[in-house]
Biopython code that builds the backbone (N, CA, C, O; Angstrom):
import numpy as np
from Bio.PDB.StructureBuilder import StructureBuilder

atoms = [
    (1, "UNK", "N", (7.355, -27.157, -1.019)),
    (1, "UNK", "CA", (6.481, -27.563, -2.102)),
    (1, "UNK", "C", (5.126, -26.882, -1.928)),
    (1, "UNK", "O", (4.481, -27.126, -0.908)),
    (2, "UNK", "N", (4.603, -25.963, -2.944)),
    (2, "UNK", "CA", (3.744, -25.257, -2.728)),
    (2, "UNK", "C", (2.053, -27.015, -2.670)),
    (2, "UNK", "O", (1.777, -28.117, -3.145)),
    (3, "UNK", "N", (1.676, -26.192, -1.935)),
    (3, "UNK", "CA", (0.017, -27.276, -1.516)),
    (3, "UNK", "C", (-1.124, -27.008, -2.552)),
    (3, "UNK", "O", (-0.857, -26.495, -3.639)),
    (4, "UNK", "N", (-2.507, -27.389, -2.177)),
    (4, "UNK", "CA", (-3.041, -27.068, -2.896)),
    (4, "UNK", "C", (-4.732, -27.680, -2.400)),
    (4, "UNK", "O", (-5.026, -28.680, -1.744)),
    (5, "UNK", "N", (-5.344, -26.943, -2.830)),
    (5, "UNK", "CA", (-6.970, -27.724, -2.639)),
    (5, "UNK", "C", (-7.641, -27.624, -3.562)),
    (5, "UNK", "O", (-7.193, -26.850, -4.408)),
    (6, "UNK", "N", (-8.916, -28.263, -3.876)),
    (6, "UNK", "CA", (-9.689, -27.920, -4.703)),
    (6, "UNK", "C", (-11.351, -27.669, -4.242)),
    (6, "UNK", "O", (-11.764, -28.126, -3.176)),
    (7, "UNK", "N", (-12.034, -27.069, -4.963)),
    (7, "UNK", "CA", (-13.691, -26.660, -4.428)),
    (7, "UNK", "C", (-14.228, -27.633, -4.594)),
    (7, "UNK", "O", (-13.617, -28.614, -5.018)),
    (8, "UNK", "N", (-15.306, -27.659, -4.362)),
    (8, "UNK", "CA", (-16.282, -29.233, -4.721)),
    (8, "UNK", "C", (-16.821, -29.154, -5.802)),
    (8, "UNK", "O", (-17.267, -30.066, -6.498)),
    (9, "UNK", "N", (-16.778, -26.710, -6.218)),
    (9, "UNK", "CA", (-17.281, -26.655, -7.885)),
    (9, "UNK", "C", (-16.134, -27.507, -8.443)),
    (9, "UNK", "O", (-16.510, -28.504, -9.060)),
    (10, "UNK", "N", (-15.046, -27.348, -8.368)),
    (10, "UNK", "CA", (-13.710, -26.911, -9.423)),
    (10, "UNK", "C", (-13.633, -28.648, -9.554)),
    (10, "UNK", "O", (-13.090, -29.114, -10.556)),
    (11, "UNK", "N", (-14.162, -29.518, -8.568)),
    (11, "UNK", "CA", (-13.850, -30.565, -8.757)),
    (11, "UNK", "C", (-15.211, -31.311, -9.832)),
    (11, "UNK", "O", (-15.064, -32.144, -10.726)),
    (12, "UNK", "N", (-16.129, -30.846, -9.488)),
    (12, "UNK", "CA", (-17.707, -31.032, -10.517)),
    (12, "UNK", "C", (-17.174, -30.631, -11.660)),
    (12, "UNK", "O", (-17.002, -31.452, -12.560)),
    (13, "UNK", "N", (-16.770, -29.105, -11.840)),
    (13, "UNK", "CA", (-16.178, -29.024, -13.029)),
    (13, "UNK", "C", (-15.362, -29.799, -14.055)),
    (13, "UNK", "O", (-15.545, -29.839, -15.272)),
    (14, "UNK", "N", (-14.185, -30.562, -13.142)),
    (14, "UNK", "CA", (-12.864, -31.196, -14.180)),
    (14, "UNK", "C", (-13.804, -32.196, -14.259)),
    (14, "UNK", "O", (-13.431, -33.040, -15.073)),
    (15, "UNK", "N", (-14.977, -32.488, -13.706)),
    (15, "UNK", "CA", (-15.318, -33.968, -14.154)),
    (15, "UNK", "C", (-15.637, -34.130, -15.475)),
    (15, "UNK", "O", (-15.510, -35.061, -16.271)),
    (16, "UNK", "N", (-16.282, -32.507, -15.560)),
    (16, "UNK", "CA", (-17.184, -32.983, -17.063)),
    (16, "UNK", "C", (-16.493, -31.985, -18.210)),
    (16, "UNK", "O", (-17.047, -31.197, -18.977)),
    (17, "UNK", "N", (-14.658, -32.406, -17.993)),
    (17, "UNK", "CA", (-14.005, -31.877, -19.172)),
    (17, "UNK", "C", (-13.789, -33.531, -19.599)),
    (17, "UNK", "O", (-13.862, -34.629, -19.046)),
    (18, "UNK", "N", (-13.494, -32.999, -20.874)),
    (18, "UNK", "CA", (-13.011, -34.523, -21.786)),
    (18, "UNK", "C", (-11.387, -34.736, -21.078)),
    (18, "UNK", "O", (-10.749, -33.859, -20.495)),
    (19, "UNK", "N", (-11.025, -35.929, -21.284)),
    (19, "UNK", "CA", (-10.000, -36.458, -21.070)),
    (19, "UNK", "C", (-8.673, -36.033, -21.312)),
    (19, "UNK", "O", (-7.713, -36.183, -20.557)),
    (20, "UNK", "N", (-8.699, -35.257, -22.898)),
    (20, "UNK", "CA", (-8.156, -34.179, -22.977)),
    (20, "UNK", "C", (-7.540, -33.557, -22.649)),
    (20, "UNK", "O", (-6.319, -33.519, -22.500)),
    (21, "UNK", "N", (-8.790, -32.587, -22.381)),
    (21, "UNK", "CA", (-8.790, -31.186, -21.255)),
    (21, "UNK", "C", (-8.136, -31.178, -19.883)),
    (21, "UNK", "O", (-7.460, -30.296, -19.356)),
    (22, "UNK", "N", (-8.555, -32.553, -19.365)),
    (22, "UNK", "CA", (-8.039, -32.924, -18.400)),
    (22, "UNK", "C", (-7.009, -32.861, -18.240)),
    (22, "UNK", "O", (-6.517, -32.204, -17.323)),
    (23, "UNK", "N", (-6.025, -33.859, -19.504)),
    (23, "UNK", "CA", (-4.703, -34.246, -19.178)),
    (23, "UNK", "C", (-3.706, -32.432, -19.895)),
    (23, "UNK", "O", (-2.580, -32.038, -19.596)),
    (24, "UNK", "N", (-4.996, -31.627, -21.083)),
    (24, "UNK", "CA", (-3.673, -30.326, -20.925)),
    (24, "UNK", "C", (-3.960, -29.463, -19.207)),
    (24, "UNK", "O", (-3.077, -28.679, -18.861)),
    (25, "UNK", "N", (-4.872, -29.618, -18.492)),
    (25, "UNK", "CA", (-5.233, -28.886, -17.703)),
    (25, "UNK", "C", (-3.550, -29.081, -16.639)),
    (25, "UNK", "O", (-2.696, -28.312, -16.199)),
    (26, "UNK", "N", (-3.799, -30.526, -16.625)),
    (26, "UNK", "CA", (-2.527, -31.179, -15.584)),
    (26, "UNK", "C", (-1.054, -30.853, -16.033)),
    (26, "UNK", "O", (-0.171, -30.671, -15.193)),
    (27, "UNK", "N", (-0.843, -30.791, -17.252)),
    (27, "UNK", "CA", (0.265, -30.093, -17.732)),
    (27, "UNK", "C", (0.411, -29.352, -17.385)),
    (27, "UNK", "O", (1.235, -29.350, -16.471)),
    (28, "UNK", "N", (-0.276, -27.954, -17.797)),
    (28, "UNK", "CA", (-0.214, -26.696, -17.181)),
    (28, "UNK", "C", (0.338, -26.556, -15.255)),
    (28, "UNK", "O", (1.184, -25.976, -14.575)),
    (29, "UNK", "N", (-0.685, -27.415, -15.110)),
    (29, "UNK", "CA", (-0.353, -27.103, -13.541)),
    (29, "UNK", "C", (1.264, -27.884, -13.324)),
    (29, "UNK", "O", (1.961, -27.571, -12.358)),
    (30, "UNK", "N", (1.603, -28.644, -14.078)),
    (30, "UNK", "CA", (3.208, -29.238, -13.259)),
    (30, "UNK", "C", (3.796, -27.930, -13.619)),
    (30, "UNK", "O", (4.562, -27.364, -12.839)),
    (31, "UNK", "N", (3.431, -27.355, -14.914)),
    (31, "UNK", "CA", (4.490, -25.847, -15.144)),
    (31, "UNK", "C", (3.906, -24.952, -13.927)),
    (31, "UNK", "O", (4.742, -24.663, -13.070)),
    (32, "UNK", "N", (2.945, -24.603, -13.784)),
    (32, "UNK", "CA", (2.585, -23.907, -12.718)),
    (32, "UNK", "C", (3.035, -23.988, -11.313)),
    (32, "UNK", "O", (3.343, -23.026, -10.609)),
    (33, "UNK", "N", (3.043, -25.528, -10.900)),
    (33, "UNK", "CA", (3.873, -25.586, -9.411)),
    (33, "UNK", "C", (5.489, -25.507, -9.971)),
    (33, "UNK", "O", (6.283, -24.819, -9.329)),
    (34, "UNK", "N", (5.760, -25.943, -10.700)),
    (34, "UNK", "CA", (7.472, -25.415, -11.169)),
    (34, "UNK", "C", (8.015, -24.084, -10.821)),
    (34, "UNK", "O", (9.021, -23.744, -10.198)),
    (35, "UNK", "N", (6.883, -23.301, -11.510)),
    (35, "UNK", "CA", (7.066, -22.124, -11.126)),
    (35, "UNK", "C", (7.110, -21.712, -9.974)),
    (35, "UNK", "O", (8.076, -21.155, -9.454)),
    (36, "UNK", "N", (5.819, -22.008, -9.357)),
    (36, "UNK", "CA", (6.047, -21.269, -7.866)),
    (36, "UNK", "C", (6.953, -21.923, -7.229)),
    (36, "UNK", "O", (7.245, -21.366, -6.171)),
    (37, "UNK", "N", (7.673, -23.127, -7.487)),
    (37, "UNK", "CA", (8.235, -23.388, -6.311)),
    (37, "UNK", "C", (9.163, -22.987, -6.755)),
    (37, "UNK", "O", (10.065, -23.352, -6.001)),
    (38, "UNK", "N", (9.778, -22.140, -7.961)),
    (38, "UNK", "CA", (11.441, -21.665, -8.080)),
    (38, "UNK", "C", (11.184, -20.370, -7.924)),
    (38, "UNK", "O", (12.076, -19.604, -8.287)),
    (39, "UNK", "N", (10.055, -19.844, -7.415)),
    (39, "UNK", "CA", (10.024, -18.217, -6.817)),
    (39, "UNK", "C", (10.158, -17.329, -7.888)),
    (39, "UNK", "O", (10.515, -16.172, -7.664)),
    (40, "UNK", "N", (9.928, -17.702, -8.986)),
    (40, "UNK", "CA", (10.696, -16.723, -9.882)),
    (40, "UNK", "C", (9.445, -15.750, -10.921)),
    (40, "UNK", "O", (9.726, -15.068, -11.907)),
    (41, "UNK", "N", (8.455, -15.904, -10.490)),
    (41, "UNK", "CA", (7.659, -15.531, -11.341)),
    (41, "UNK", "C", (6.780, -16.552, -12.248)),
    (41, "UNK", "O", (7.248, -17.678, -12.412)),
    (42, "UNK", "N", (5.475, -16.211, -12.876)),
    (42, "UNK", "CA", (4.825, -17.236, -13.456)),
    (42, "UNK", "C", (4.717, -17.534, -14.963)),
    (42, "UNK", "O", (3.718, -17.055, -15.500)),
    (43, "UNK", "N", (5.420, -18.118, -15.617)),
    (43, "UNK", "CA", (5.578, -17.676, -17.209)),
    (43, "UNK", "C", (4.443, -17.744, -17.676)),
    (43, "UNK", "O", (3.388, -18.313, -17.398)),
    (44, "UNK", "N", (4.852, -17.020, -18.491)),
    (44, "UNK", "CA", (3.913, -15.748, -19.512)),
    (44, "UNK", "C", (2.737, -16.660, -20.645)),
    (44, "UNK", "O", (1.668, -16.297, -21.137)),
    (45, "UNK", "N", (3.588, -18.086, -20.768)),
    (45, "UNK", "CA", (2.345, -18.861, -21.493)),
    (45, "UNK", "C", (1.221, -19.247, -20.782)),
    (45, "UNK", "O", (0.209, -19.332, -21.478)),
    (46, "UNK", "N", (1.087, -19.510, -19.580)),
    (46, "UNK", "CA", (0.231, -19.554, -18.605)),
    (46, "UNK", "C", (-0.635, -18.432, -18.330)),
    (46, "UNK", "O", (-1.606, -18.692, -17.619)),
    (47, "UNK", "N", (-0.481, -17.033, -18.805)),
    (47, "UNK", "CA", (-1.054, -15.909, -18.732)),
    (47, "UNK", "C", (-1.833, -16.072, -17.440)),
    (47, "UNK", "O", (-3.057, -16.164, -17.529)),
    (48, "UNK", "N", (-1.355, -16.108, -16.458)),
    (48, "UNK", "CA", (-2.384, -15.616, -15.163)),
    (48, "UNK", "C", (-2.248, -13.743, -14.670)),
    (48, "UNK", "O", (-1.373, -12.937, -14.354)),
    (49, "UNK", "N", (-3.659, -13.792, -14.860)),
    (49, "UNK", "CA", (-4.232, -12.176, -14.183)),
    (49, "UNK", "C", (-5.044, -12.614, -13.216)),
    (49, "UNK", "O", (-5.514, -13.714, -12.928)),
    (50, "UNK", "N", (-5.114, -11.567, -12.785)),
    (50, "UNK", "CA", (-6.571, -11.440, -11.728)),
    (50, "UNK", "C", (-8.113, -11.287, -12.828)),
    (50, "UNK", "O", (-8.074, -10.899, -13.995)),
    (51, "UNK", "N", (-8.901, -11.547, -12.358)),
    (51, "UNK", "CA", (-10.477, -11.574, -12.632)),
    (51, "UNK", "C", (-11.224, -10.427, -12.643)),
    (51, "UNK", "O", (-11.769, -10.139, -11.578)),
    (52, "UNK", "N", (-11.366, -9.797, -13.456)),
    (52, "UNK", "CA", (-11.877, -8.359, -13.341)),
    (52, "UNK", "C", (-13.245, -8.633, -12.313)),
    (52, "UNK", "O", (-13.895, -9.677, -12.383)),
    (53, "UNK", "N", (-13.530, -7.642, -11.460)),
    (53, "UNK", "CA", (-14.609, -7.715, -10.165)),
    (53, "UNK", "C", (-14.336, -8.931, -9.447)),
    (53, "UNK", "O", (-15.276, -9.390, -8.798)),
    (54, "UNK", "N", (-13.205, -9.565, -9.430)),
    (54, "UNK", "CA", (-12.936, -10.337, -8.310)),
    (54, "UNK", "C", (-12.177, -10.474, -7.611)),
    (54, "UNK", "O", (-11.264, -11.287, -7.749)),
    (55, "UNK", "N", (-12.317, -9.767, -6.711)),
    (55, "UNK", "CA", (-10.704, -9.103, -6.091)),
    (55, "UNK", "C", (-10.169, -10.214, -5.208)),
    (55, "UNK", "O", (-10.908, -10.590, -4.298)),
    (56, "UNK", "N", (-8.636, -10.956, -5.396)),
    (56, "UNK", "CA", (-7.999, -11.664, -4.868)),
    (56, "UNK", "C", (-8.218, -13.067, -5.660)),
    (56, "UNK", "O", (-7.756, -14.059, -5.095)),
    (57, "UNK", "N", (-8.880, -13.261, -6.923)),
    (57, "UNK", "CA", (-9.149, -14.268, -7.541)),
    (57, "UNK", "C", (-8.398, -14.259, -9.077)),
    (57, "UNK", "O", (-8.439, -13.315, -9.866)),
    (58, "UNK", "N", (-7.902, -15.187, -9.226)),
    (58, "UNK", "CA", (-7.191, -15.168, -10.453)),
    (58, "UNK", "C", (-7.420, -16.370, -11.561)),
    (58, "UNK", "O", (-7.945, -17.454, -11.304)),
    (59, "UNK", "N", (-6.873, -15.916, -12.966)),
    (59, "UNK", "CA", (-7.390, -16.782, -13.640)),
    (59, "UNK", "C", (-6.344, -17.299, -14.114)),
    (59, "UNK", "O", (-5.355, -16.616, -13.845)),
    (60, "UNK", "N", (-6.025, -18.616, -14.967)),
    (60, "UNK", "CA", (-4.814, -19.065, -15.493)),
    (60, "UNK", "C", (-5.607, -20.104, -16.749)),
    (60, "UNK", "O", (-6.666, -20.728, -16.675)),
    (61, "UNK", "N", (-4.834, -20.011, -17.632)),
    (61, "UNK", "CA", (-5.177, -20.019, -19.276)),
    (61, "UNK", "C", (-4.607, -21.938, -19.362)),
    (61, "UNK", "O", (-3.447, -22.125, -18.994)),
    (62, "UNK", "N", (-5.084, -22.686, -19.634)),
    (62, "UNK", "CA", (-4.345, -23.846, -19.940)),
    (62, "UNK", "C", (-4.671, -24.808, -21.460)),
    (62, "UNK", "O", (-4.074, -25.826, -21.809)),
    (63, "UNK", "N", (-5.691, -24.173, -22.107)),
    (63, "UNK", "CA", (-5.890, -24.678, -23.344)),
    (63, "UNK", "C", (-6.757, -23.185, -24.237)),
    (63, "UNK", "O", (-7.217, -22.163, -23.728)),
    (64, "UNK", "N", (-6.710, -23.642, -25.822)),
    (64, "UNK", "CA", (-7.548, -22.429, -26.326)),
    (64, "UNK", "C", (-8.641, -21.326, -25.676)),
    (64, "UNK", "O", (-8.720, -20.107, -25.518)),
    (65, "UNK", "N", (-9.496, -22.631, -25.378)),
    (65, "UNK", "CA", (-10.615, -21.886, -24.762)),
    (65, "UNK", "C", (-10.879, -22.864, -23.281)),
    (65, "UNK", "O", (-12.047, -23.010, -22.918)),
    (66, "UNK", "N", (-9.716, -23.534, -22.439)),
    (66, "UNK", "CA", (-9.594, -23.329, -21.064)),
    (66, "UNK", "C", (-9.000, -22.222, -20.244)),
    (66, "UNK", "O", (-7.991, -21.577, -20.525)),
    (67, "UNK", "N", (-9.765, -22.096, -19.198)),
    (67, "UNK", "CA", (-9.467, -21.489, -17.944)),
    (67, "UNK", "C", (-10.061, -21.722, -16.384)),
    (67, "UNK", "O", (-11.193, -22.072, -16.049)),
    (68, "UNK", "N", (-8.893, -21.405, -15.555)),
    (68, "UNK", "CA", (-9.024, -22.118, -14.409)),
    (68, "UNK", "C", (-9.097, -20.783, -13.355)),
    (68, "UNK", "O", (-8.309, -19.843, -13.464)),
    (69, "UNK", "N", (-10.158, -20.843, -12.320)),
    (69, "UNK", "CA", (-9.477, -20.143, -11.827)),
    (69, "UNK", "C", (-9.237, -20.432, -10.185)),
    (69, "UNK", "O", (-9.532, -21.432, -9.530)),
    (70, "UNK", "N", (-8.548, -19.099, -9.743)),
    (70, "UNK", "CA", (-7.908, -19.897, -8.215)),
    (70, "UNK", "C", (-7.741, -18.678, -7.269)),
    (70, "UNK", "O", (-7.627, -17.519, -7.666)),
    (71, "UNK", "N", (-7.741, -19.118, -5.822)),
    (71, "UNK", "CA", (-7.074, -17.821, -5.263)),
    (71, "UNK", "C", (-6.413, -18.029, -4.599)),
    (71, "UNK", "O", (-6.368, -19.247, -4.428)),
    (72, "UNK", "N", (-5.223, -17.097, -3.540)),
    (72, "UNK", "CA", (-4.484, -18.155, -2.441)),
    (72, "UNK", "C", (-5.069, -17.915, -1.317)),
    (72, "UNK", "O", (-5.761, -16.951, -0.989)),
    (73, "UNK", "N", (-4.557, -19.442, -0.361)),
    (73, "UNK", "CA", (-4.957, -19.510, 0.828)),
    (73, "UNK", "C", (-4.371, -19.414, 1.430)),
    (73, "UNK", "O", (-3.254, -19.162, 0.978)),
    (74, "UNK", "N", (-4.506, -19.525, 3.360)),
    (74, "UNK", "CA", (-3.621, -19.559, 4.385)),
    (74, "UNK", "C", (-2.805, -20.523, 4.084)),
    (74, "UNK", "O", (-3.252, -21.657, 3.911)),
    (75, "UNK", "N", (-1.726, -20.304, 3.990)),
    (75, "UNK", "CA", (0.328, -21.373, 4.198)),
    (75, "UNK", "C", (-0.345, -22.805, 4.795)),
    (75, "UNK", "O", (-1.083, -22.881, 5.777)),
    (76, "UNK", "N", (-0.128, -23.338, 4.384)),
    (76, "UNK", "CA", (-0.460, -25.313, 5.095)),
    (76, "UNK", "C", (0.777, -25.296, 5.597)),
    (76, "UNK", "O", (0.810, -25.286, 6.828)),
    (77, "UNK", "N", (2.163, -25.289, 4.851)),
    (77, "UNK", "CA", (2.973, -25.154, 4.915)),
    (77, "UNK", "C", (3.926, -24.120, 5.497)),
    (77, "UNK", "O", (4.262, -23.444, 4.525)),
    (78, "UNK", "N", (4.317, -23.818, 6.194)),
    (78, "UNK", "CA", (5.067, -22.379, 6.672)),
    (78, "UNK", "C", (6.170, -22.309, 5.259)),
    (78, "UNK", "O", (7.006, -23.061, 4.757)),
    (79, "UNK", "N", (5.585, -20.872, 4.964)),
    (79, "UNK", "CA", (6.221, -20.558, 3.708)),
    (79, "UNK", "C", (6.192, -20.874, 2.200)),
    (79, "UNK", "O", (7.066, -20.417, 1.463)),
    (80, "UNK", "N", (5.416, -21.479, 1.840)),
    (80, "UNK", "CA", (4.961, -22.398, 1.320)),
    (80, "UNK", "C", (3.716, -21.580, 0.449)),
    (80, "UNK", "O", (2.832, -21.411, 1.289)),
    (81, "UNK", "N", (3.206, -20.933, -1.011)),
    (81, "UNK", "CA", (2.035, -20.854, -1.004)),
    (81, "UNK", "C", (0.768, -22.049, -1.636)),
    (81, "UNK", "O", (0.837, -22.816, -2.596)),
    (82, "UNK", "N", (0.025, -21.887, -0.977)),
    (82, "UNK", "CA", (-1.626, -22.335, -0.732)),
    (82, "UNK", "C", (-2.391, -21.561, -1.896)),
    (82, "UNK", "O", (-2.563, -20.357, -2.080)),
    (83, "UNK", "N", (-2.914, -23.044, -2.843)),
    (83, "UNK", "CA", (-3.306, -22.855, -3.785)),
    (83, "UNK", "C", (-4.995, -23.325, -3.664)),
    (83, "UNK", "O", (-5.485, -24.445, -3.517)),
    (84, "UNK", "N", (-5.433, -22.408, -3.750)),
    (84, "UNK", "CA", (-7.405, -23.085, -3.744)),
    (84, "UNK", "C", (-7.920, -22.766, -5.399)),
    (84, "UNK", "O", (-8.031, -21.720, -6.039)),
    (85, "UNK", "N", (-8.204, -24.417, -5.777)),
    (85, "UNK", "CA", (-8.701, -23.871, -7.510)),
    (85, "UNK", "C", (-10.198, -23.975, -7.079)),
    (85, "UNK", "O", (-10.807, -24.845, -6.456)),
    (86, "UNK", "N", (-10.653, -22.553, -7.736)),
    (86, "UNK", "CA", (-12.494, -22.471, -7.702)),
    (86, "UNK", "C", (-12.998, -22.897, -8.901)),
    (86, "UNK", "O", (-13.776, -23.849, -8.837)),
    (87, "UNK", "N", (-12.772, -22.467, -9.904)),
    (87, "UNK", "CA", (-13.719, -23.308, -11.194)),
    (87, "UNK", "C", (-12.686, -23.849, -12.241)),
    (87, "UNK", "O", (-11.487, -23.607, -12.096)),
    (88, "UNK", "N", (-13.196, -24.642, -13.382)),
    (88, "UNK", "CA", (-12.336, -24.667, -14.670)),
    (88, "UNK", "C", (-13.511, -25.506, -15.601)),
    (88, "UNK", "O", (-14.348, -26.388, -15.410)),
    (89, "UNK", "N", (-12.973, -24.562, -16.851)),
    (89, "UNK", "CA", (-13.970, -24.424, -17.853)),
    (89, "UNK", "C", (-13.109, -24.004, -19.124)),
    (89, "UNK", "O", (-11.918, -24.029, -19.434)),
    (90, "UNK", "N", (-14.564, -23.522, -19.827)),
    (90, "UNK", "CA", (-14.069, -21.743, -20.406)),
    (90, "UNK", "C", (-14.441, -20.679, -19.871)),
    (90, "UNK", "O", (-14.581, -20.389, -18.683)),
    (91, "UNK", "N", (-14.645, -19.921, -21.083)),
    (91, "UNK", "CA", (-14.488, -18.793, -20.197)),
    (91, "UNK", "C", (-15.679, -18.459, -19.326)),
    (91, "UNK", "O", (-15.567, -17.754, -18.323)),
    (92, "UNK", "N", (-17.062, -19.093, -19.818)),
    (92, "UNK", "CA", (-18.474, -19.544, -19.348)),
    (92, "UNK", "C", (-18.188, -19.333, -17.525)),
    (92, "UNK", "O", (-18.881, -18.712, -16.719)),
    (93, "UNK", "N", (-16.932, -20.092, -17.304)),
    (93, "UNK", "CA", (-17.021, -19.654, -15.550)),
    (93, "UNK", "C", (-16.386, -18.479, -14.851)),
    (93, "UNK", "O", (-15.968, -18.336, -13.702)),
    (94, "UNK", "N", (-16.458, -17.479, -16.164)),
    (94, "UNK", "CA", (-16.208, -16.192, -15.096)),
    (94, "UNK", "C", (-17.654, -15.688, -14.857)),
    (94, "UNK", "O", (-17.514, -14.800, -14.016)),
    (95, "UNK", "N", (-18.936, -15.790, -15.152)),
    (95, "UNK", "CA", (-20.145, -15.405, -14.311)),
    (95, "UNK", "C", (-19.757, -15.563, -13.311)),
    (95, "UNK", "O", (-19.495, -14.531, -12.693)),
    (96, "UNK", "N", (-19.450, -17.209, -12.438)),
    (96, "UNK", "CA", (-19.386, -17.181, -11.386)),
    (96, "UNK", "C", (-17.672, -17.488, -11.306)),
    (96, "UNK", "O", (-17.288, -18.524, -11.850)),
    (97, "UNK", "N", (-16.731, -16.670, -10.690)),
    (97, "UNK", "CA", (-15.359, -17.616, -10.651)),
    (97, "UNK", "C", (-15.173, -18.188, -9.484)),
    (97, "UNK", "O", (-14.198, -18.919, -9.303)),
]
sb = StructureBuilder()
sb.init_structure("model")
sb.init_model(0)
sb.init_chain("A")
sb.init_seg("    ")
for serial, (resi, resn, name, xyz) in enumerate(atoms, 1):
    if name == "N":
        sb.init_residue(resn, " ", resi, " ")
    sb.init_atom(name, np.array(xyz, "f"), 0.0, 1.0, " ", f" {name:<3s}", serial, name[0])
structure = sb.get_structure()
């Protein structure tokens, strides 16, 4: 079962999405650990890229104008990947991701 952490931004952040946002944000992510944990690639409605000038940081799409972004970490798990979310917003948090 892939793990996961969050920043103390990314967590300031979800605070001050609406309830909403919140609950499509959490959707997204059960499709998101689905995915990784069947190895198979990350579907395409989720659109995750990398962050232009942020090398090893990626972004993932979960409402119109949400986005989250994340990078991986060291295995918690042996084998297992380690998920660290840094911000979520719009797109406002790629200044800083």
């Amino acid at each position: 079962m892939p793990t996961y952490a969050w920043l103390r931004r990314f967590a300031a952040d979800f605070d001050w999405l609406s309830p909403e946002q919140q609950a499509a944000f959490l959707t997204a992510i059960a499709q998101f650990v689905v995915d990784l944990r069947d190895g198979k690639g990350l579907r395409k409605g989720l659109r995750v890229k990398g962050v232009k000038g942020a090398t090893g940081i990626f972004e993932m799409t979960w409402g119109d104008d949400g986005r989250a972004t994340f990078e991986y970490g060291d295995p918690v798990i042996e084998g297992e990947p380690h998920v660290v979310w840094r911000r979520i917003g719009s797109h406002a948090i790629f200044k800083k991701p």
